[in-house]
C-alpha positions in Angstrom: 11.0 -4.8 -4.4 8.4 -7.6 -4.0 8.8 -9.6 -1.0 8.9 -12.6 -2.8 12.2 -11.6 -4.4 13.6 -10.3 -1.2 12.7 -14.0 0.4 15.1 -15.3 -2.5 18.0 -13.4 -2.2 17.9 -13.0 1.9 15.9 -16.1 2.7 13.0 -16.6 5.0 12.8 -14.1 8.0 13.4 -15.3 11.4 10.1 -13.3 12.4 7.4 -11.6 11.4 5.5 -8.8 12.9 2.5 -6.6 12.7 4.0 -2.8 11.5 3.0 0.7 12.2 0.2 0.8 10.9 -3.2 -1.8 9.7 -1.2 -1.7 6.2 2.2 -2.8 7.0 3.9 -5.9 8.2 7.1 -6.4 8.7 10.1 -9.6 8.2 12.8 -9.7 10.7 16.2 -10.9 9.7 19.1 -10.9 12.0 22.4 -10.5 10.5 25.8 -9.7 12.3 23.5 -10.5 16.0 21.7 -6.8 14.2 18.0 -7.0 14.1 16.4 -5.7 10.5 13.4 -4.8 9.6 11.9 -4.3 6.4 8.5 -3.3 6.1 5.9 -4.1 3.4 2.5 -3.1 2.8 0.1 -5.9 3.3 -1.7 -5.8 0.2 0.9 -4.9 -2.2 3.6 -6.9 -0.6 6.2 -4.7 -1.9 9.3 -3.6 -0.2 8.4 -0.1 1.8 11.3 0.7 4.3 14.2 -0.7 6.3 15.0 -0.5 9.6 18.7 -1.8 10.4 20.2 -1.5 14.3 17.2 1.0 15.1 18.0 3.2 12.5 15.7 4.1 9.2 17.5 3.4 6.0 16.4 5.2 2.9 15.2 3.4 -0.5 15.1 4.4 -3.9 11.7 6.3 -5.0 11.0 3.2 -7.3 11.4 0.1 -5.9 9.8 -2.8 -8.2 12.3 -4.0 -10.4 9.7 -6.2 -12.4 9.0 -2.6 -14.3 12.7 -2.5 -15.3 13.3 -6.1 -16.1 10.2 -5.8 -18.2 11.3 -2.6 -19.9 12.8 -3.1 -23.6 16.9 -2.6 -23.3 17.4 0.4 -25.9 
């Protein structure tokens, strides 16, 4: 998911911070007094993982929806 659209639907992080590696940054949101991160790479700016109350969340394998919103409905 691009960050962009995670910006609209969660609004602007409280934070943001260098990631684990040179290609990653990551947005802090706090919700619930729970610190979240979600991580996207710095070039791409897409949605890599999230890490809610210290513990990895999985995502789905593909993760832009621009692809499906483009897609023709059959």
């Amino acid at each position: 998911m691009p960050r962009d659209l995670v910006a609209g639907i969660l609004g602007a992080p409280a934070d943001s911070r260098s990631g684990r590696s040179s290609l990653e940054f990551l947005d802090v949101y706090v919700f619930v007094g729970k610190e979240t991160l979600l991580g996207y790479h710095k070039r791409e700016k897409l949605l890599r993982r999230v890490r809610w109350n210290g513990t990895d969340l999985s995502l789905p394998r593909i993760q832009m929806a621009d692809h499906f919103e483009a897609a023709p409905i059959r």
